[in-house]
RODO-2510 file (C-alpha; in nm, 4 decimals, decimal comma):
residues 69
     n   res          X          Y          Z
     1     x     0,0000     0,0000     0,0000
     2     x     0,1456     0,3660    -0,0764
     3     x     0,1973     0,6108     0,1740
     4     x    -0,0459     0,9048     0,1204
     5     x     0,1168     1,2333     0,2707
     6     x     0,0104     1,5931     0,2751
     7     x     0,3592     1,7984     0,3234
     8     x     0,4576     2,1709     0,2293
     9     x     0,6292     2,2457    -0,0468
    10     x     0,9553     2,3301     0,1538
    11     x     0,9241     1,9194     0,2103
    12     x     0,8945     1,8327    -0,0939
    13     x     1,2424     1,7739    -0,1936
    14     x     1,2752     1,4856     0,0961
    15     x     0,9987     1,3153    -0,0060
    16     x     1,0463     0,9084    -0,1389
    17     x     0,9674     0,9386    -0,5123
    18     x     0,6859     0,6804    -0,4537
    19     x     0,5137     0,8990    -0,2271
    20     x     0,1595     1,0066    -0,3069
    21     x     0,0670     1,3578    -0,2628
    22     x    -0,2614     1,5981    -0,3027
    23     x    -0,4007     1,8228    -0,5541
    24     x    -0,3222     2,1481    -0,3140
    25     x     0,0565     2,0001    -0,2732
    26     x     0,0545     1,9624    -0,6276
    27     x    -0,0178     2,2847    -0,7527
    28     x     0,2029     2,4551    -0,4864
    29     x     0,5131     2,2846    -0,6201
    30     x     0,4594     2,3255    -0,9634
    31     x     0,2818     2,6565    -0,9353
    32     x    -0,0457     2,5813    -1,1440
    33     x    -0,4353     2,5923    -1,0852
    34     x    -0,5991     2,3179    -0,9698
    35     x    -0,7988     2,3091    -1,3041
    36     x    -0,4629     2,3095    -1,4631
    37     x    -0,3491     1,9899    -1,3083
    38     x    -0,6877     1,8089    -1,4151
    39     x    -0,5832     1,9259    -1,7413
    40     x    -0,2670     1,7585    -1,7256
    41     x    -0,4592     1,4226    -1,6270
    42     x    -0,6286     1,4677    -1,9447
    43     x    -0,3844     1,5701    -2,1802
    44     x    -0,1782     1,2004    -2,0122
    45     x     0,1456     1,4831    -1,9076
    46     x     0,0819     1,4141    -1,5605
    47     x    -0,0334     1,0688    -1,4175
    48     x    -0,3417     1,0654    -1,1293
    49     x    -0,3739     0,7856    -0,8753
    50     x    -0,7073     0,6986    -0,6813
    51     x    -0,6950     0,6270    -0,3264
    52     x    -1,0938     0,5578    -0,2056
    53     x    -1,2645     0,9251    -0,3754
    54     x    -0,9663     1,1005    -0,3514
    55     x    -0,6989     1,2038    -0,6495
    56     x    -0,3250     1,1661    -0,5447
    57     x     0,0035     1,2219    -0,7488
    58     x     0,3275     1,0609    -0,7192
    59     x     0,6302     1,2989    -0,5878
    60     x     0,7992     1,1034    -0,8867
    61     x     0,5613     1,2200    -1,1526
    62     x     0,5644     1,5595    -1,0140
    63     x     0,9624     1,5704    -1,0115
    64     x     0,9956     1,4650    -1,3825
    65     x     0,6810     1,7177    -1,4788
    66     x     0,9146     1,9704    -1,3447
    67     x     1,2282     1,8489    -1,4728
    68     x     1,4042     1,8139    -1,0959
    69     x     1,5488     1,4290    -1,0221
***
């Protein structure tokens, strides 16, 4: 089972690249709307992972979306 966290952006960077994080983490680190990042679902740039009803992304996905390893 993943590990579903909800950090700042300042602890972003330590995260395990198979974390899972939020929508609101999300858009803080890569500095886009909400309705941007369901965009990015859609358009298949950014990858979206269901846990129960709620949408998590992995810190991995984010960190090559933003081009940081």
């Amino acid at each position: 089972m993943a590990i579903v966290i909800t950090p700042s952006a300042e602890q972003f960077s330590r995260l395990d690249g198979n974390a899972l994080v939020d929508i609101h983490t999300t858009c803080a680190v890569i500095g886009k709307s909400r309705n941007s990042v369901y965009r990015m679902f859609q358009s298949g740039d950014l990858a979206q992972v269901m846990v129960g009803n709620s949408t998590r992304i992995r810190v991995a996905d984010i960190r090559r979306l933003i081009g940081v390893k």
